[in-house]
C-alpha positions in Angstrom: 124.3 -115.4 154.8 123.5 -118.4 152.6 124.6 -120.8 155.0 122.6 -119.2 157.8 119.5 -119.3 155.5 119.8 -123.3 154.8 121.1 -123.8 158.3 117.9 -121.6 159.8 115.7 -123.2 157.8 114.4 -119.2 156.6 112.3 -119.0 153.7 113.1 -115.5 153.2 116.0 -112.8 153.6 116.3 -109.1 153.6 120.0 -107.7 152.2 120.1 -104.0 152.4 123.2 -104.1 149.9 121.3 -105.3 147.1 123.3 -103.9 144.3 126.6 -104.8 145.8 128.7 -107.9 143.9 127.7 -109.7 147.2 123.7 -108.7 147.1 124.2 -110.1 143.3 125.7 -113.2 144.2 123.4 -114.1 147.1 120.4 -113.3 144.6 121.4 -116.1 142.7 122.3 -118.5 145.5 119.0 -117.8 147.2 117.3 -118.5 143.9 119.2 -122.0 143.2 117.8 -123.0 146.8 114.6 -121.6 146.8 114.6 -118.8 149.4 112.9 -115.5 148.9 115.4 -112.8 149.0 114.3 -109.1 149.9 117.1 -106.5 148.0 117.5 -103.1 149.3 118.8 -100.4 147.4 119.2 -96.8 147.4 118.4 -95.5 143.6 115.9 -96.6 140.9 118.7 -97.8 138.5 119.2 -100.5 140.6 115.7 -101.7 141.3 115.6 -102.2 137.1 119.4 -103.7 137.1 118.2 -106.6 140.2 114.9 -107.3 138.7 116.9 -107.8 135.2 119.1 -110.2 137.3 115.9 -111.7 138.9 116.1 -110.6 141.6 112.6 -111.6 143.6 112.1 -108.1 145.4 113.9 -105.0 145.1 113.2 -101.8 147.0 114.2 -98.8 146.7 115.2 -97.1 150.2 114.7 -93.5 149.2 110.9 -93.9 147.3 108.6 -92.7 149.6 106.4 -96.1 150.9 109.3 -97.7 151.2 108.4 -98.1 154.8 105.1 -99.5 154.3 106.1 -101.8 151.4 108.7 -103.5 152.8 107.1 -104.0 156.4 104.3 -105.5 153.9 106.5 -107.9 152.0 108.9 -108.6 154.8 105.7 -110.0 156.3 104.0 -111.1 153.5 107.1 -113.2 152.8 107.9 -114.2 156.7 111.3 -112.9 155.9 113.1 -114.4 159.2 116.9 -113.4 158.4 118.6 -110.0 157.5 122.3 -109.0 156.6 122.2 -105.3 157.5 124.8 -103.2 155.9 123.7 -99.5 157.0 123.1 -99.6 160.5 121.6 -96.9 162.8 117.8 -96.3 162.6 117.4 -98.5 159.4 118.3 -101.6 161.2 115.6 -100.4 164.1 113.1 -100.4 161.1 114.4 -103.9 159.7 113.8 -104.7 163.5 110.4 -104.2 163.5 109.1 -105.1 159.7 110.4 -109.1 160.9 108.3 -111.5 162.9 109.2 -112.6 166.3 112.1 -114.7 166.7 113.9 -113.3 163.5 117.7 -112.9 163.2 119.4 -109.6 161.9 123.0 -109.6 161.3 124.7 -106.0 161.1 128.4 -105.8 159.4 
């Protein structure tokens, strides 16, 4: 996903793995080469453990506007690339948070 972001020329990411040892490492990747990276997680614990790390945004899937937060800071931040690790309807969401032209990668 790193490559893609220099390669792309993105300024921001979404990673809906964010507390995985690969949402870890990419947090401190993006940060040595400047790119905004949007963490997704699915408990509180975690949003405290990547912002301890960091991490530039962490959201937490199961809070209640997490909808409307991170179509807001997907935007805000003109996040243009996403690794999707869930799938389903939460990459149709992903989907529709990004800007025109965005890529979304789903593994």
């Amino acid at each position: 996903m790193g490559v893609l972001a220099d390669r792309g020329g993105h300024k921001a990411a979404i990673h809906t793995a964010g507390s995985s040892a690969l949402g870890r490492m990419l947090i401190r990747y993006f940060k040595a080469k400047n790119i905004t990276l949007i963490n997704i997680v699915r408990k509180q614990e975690f949003v405290e453990e990547l912002e301890k790390e960091g991490a530039d945004y962490v959201l937490n899937s199961q809070a209640a506007d997490f909808e409307e937060r991170s179509k807001e800071i997907v935007q805000k931040e003109n996040a243009t690339l996403a690794l999707d690790a869930i799938g389903g309807d939460f990459t149709n969401n992903i989907l529709k948070a990004q800007p025109a032209g965005s890529e979304t990668l789903v593994n």
